[in-house]
LOPA-705137 format. One record per atom (N, C-alpha, C): y, x, z. Coordinates in steps of 0.1 Angstrom, whole numbers, plus 2048, in hexadecimal, padded with zeros to 3 digits. Each point is the difference from the previous one (the first is absolute). Layout:
N
YXZ ...
end
This chain:
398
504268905 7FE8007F1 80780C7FA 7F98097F8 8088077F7 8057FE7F6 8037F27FA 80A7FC7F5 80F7FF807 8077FE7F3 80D7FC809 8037F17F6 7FB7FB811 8007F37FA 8117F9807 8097F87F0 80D7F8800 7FF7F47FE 8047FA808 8047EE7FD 8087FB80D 80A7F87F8 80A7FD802 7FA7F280B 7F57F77F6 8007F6801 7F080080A 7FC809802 7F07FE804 7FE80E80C 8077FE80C 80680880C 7F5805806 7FD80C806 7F6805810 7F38007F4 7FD8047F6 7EF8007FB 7FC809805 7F07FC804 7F8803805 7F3800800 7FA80B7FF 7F17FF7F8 7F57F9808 7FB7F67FC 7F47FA80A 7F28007F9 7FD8027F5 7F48047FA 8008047F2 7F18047FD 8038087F3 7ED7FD7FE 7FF7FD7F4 7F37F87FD 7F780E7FA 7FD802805 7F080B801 7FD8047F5 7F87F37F4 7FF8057F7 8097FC7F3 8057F8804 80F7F97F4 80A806803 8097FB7F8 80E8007F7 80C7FF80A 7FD7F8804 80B7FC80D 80380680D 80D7FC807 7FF80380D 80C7F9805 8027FD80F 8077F7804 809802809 80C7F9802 80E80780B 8057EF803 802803810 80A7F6803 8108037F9 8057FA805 80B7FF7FE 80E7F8804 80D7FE800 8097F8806 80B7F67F5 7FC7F77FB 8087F97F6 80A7F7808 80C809802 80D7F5807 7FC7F880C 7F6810807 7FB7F580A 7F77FB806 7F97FD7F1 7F57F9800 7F180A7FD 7F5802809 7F78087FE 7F97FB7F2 7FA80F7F9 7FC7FC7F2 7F1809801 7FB7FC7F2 7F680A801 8038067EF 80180E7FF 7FE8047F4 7F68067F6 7FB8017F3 7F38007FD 8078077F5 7FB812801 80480A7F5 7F78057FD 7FE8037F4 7F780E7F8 80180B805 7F0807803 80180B807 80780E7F7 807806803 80680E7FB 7F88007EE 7F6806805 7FA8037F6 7F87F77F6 8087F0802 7FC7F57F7 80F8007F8 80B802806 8097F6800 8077FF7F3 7FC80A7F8 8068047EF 7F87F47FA 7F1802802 7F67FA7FE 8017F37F6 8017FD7F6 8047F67F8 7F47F0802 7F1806805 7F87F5801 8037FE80E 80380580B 80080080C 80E7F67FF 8078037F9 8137F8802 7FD7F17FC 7F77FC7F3 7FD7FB7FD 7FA7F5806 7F480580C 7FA7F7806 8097FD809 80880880B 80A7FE80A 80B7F47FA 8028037F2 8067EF7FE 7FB7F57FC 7F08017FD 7FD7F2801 8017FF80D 7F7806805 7FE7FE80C 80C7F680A 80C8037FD 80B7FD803 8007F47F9 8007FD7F2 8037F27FB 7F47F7802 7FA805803 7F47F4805 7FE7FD80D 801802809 80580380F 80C7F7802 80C8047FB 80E7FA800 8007F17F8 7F77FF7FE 7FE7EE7FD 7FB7F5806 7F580980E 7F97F9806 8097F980F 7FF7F5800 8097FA80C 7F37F8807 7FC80680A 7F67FA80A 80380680D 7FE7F7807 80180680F 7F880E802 7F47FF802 7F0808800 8028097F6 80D8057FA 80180D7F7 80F8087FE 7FD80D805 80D806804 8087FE7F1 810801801 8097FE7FA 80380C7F8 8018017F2 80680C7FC 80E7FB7FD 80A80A803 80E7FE802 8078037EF 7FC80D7FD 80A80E7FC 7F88067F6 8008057FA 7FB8087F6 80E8097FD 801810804 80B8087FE 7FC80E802 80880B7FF 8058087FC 80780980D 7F6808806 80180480C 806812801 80B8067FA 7FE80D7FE 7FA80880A 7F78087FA 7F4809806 7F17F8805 8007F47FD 7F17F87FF 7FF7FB7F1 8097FD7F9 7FF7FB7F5 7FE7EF801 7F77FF7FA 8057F07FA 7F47F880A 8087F6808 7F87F980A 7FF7F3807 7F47F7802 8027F1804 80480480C 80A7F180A 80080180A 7FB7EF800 7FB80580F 7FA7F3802 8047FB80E 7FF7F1807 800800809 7FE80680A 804804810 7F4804808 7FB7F6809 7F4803802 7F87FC807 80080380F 8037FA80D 80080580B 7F57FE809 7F78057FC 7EF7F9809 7F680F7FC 7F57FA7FF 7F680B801 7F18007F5 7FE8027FA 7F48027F6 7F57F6807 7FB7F77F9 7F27FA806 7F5810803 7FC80B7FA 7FC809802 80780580C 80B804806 80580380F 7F77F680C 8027F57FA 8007F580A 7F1801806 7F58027F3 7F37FF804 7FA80A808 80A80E7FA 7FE80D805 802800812 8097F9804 8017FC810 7F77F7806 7FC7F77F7 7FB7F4806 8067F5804 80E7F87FA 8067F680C 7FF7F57F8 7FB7FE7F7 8007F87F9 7F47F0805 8037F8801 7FA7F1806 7F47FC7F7 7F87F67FD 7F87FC7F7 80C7F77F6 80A7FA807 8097F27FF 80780D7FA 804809800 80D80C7F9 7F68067F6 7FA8027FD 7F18037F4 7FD7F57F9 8007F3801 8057FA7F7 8067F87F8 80F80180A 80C7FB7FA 80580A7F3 7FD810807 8008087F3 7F98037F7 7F77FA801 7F57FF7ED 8057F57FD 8057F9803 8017F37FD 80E7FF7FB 80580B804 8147FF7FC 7FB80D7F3 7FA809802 7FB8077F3 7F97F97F5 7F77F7801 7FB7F97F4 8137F27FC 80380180A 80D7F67F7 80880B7FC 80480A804 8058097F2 7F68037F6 7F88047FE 7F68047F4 8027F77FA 7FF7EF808 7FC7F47F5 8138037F8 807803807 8117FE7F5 7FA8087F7 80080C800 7FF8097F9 7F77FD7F2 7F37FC806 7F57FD7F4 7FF7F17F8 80A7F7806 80A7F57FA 8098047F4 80880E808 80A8087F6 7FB8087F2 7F47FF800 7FA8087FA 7FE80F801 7FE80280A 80380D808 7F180480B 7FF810801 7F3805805 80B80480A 7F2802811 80A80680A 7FB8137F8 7F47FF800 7F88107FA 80180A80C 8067FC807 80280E80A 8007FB811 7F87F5800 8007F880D 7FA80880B 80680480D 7F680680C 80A7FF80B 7F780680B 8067FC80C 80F803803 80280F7F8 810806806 8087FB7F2 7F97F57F4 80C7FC7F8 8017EB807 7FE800810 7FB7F5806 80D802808 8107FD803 807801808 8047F4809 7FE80180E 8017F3807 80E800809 8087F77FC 80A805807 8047FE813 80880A807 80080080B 8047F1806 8097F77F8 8077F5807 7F97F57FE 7FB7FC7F5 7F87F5802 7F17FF7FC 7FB80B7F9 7F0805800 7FC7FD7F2 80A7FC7F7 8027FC7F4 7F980D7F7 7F97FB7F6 7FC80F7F6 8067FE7F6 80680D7FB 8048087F0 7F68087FB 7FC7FD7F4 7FB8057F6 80980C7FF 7FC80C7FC 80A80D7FC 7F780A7F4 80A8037FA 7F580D7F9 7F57F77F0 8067F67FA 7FC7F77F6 7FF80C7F7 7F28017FA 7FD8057F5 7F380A7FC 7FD8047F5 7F780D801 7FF809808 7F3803808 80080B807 80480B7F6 80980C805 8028097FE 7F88107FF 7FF8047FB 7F78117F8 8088067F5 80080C802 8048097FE 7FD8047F3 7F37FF7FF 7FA7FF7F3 7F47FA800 7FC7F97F7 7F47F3800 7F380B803 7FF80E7FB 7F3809805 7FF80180F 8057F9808 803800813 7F37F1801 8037F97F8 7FE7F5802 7F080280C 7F78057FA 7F080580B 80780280B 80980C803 80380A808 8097F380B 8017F57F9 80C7F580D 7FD7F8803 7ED7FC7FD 7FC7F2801 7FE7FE810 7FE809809 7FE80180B 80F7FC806 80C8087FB 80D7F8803 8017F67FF 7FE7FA7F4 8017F47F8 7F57F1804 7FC7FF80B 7F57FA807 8077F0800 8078007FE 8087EE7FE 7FE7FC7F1 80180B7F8 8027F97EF 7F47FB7FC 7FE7F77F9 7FC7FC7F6 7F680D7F9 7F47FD7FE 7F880C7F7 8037FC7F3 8067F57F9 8068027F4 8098057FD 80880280D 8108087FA 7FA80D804 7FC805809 7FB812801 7F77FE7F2 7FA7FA7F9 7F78067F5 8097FD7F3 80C7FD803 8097FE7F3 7FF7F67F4 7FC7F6807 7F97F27F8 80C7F6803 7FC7F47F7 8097F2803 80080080B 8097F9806 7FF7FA80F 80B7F07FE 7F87FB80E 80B7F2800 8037FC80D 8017F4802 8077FF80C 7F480180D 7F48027FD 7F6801807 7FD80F802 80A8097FD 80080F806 8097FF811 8087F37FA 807803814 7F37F8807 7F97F27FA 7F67F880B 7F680E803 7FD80B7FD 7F880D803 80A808806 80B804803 80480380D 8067FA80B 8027F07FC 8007F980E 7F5802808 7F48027F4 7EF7FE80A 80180F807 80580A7FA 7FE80E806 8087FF80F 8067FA7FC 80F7FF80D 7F67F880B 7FC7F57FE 7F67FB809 7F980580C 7F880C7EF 7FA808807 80480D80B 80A8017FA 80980A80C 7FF7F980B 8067F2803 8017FF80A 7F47FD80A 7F47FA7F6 7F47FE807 7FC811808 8048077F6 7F7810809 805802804 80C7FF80B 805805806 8047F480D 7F67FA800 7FF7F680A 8097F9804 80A7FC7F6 80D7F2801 7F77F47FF 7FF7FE7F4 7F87F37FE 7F47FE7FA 7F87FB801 7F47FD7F4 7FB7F87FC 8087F9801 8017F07FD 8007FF7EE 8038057FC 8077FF7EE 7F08087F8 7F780480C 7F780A7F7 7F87FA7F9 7FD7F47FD 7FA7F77F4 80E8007EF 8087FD807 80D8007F7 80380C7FA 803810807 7FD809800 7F48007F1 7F6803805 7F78047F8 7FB7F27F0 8077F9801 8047FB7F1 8098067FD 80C801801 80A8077FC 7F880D7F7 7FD80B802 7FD80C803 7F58017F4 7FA7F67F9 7F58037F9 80380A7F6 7F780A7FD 8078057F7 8027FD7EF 7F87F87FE 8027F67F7 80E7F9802 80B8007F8 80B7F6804 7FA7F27F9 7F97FC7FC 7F87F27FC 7F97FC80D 7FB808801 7F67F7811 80E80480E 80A7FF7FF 810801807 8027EE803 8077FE805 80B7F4801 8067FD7F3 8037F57FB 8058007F6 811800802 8027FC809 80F802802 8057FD80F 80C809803 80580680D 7FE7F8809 8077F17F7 7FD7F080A 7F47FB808 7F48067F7 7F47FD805 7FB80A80E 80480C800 802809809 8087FD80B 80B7F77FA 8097FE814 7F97F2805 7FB7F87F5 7F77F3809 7F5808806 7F48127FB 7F980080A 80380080A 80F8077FF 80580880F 8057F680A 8047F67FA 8077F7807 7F57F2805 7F78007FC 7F77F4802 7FA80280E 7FC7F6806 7F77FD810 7F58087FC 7FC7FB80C 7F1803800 7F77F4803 7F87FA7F8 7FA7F57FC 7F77FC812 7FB7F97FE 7F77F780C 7F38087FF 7FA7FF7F0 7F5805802 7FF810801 80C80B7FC 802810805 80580380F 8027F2806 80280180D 7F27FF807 7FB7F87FE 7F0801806 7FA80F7FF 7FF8037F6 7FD80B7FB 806809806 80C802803 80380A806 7FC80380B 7FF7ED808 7FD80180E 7F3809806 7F57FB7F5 7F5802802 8008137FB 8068047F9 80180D7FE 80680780A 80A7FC809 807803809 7F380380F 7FB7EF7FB 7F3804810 7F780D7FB 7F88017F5 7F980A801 80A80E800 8078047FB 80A80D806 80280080B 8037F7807 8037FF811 7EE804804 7F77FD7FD 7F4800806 7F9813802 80A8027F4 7F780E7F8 80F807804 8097FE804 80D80A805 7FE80880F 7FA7FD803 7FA80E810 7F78087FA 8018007F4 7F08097FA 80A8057FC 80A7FB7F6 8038077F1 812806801 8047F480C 810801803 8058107FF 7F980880D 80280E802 7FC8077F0 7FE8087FA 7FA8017F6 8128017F1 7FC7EE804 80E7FA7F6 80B80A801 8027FC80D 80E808806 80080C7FB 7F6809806 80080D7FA 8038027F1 7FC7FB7F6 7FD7FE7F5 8147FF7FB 8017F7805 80D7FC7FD 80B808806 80080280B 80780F805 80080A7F9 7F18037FD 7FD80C7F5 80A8007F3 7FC7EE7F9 80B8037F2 80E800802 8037F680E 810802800 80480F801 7F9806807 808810805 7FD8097F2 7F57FE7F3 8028097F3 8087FB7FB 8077F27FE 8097FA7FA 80A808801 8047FF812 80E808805 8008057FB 7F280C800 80780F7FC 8028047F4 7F97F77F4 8067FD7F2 80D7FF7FF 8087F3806 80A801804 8098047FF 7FE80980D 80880A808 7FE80C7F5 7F68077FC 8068097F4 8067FE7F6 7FE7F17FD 80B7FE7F2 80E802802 8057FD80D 80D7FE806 802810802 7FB80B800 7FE80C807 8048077EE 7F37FC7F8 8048067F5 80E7FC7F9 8087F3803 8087FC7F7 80F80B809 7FC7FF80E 80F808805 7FE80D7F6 7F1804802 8008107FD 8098047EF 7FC7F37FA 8028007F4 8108007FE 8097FC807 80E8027FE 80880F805 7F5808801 80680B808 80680B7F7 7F98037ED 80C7FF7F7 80C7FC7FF 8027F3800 8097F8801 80D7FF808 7FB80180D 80680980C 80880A801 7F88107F9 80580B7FF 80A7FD7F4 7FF7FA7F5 80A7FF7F8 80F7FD80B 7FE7F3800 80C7FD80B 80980880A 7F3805807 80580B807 80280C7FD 8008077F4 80280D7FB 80D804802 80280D804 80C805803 8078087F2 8107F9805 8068097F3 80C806803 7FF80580B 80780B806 7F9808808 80280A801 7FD80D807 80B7FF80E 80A7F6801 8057FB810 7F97FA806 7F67F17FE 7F97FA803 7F9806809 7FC7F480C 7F680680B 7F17FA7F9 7F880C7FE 7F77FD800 7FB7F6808 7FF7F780A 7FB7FA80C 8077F37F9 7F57EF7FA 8087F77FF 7FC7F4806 8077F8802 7FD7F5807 7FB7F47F5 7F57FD7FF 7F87F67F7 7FB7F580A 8057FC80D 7FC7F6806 8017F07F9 8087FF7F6 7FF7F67FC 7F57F97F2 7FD80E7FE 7F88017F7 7EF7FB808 80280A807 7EE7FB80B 8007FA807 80A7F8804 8007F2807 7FB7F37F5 8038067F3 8007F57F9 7EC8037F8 7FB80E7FE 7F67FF7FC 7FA80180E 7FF7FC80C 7F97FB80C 8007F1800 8087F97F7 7FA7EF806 7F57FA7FC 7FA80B7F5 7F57FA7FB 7EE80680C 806808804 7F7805807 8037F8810 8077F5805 8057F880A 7F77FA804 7F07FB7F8 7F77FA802 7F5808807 80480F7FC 7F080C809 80780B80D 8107FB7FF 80480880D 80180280F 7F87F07FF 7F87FB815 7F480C7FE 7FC8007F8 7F0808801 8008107FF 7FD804805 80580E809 7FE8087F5 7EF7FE7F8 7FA8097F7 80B7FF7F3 8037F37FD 8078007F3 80F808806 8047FE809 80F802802 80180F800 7F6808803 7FF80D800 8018087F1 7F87F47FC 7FD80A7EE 8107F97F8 8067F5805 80C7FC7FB 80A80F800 8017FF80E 80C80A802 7F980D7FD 7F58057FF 7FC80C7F5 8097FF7F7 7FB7F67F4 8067FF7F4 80E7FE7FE 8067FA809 80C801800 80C80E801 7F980480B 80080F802 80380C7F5 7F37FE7F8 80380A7F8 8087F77F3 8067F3801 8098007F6 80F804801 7FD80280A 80F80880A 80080E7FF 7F4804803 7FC8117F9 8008007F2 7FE7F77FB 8038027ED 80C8007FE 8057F5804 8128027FF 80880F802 7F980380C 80880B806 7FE80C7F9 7F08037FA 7FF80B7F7 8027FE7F4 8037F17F8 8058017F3 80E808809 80B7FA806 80F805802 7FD812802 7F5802807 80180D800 80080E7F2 7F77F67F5 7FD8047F7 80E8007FA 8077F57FE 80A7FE7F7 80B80F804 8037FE811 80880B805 7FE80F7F8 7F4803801 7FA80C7FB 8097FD7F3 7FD7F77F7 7FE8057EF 8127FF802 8087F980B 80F8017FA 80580A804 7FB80780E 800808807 8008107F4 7F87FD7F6 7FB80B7F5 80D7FE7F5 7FF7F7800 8078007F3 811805806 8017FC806 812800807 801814805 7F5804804 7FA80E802 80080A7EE 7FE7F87F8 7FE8087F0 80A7FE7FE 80C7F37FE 80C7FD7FC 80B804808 7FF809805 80A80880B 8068097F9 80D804803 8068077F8 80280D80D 7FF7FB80C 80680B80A 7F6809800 80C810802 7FC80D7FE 7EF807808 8027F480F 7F2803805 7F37FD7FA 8017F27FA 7F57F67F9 7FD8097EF 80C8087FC 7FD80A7EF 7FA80880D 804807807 7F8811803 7EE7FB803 8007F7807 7F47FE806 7F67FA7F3 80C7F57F4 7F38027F5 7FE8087F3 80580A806 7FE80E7F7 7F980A806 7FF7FE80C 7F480A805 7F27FA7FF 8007F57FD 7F27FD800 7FC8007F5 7EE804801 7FA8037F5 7FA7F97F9 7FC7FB7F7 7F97F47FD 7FF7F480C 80B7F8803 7FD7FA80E 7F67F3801 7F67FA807 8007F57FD 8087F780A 7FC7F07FC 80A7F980A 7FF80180B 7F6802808 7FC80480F 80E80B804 7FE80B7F9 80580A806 8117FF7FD 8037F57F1 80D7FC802 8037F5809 7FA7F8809 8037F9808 802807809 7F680B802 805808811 80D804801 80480A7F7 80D8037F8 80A7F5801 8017F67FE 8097F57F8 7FE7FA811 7FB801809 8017FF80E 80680B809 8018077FB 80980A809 80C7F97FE 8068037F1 8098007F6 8067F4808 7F97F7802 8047EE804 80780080D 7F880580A 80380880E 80E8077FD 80680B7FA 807809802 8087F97FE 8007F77F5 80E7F47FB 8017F3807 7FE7FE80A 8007F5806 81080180A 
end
């Protein structure tokens, strides 16, 4: 990080995301011990009076909610060099979006977690309260007992409401009344539980919910569920006597017409799982690429002692875990460490660039008698030709 970030009370921060097109961005952290998560205004929000604004509701309406199925806000404080920021509990598990991304997930673990997601929604929309921002990676399941937190309560975030076209394709969980900037109510989360469904149906976890699914999703919120409860009895209900016949007998013609059609499927489905990857796999590609400003900040040199040459291994150990899912596969693993590659050659030529300009300046601000004769003989010089110069000069004085 290039701030210089102090706290006494909130030890080891560390940046672990930063939201694409919003306000925010996020750092663990060590409270006496105890792992935290921190939630600050990006640099260029953080003066920001409507941005501070929402970061405290955000905070006072969060910090009231006491449910299992919804992360804890702790803190609301005062972080020099992040400015003013919730901390929240941390969570030690993995995004329902991770999970699906792998595959490990059960029918019986698919839906215990809709089912622990609609009992937070239902606190929430009891409390008088919208989730508005419901999707897979604000879906946290924890490592120890498989338990889900809600995270991330509130308005999707933009930068400015003219994005709004330009994010609907991001924005594929929300509600079309909240992207079109209309009323919404508590039947904007029953339309991204049904999206979430859907995730999981396309990607071949479950497809059991795809009747449930597609009520949710109408885009009418009137032809929707009328409420969350009605949504966890689809999810949670049998399957009747007479949809078991039905199935049976649907089951025998598929078996009958599967030596025709089986081969074919497969292909089909191989085909979408492997564009999926590679959707994927670039987003994860574009987001390392995307910190490599970020990076060179950090690593910028501010001495002319400094070895150009630096060690950032802990830095790309840490933007490789997200790529931990395409690194068995030879093709992806090759284009990984490409990209990794040249963020190592970015690093190295930002340090090189910095060397040069201190390298110049330390070369003009010289007072010794060799560094005046040589920039008095030159004639109109440009910087090229005072770096050659200001390299001798550097050489002779070593």
């Amino acid at each position: 990080m290039s701030e210089n970030i102090n706290s006494n009370e909130y030890a080891d921060l560390r940046p672990l995301y930063a939201s694409r097109y919003g306000n925010s961005r996020i750092f663990t952290a060590n409270n006496h011990g105890k792992k935290v998560i921190v939630k600050a205004l990006k640099a260029e929000c953080a003066n920001d009076a409507a941005c501070k604004a929402s970061l405290r509701q955000e905070y006072e309406t969060t910090s009231m909610l006491d449910n299992k199925y919804i992360r804890k806000a702790l803190d609301f404080t005062n972080i020099e060099g992040l400015g003013e920021c919730i901390v929240f509990e941390y969570v030690d598990g993995k995004s329902l979006a991770e999970h699906v991304r792998v595959g490990t997930l059960s029918e019986k673990q698919v839906k215990s977690i809709l089912t622990e997601v609609c009992d937070g929604l239902n606190f929430l929309h009891r409390n008088g309260l919208v989730h508005c921002n419901l999707n897979p990676e604000n879906v946290m399941v924890s490592a120890n007992d498989g338990h889900v937190k809600l995270i991330d309560i509130g308005v999707p975030e933009t930068k400015q409401d003219a994005d709004r076209e330009l994010l609907i394709k991001e924005m594929e969980f929300v509600a079309p009344e909240i992207i079109k900037g209309e009323d919404f109510d508590s039947r904007a989360d029953i339309y991204s539980i049904g999206k979430i469904m859907e995730f999981i149906g396309e990607r071949n976890i479950s497809k059991q919910f795809h009747a449930a699914a597609t009520h949710c999703t109408q885009f009418s919120k009137e032809q929707r569920f009328d409420t969350i409860s009605d949504v966890r009895s689809a999810i949670s209900k049998g399957h009747s006597f007479v949809k078991i016949i039905i199935l049976v007998v649907v089951a025998a013609i598929v078996a009958a017409l599967a030596i025709i059609y089986v081969p074919k499927i497969r292909a089909n489905v191989e085909k979408e799982r492997a564009e999926r990857r590679v959707v994927e796999f670039n987003r994860e590609l574009e987001k390392i690429q995307g910190e490599l400003p970020e990076l060179c900040e950090k690593y910028a040199m501010q001495s002319i002692n400094e070895p150009i040459a630096v060690d950032w291994s802990e830095d790309s150990l840490r933007l490789v875990e997200g790529l931990m899912p395409y690194l068995a596969i030879d093709e992806y693993k090759a284009k990984a460490l490409q990209v990794m590659e040249r963020q190592r050659v970015g690093i190295e030529r930002s340090r090189e660039a910095d060397f040069e300009q201190l390298l110049l300046s330390e070369f003009k601000s010289t007072n010794d008698s060799l560094a005046v004769k040589m920039r008095s003989a030159l004639v109109d010089p440009t910087d090229d030709q005072l770096l050659i110069e200001a390299g001798k000069w550097y050489e002779l004085t070593k």
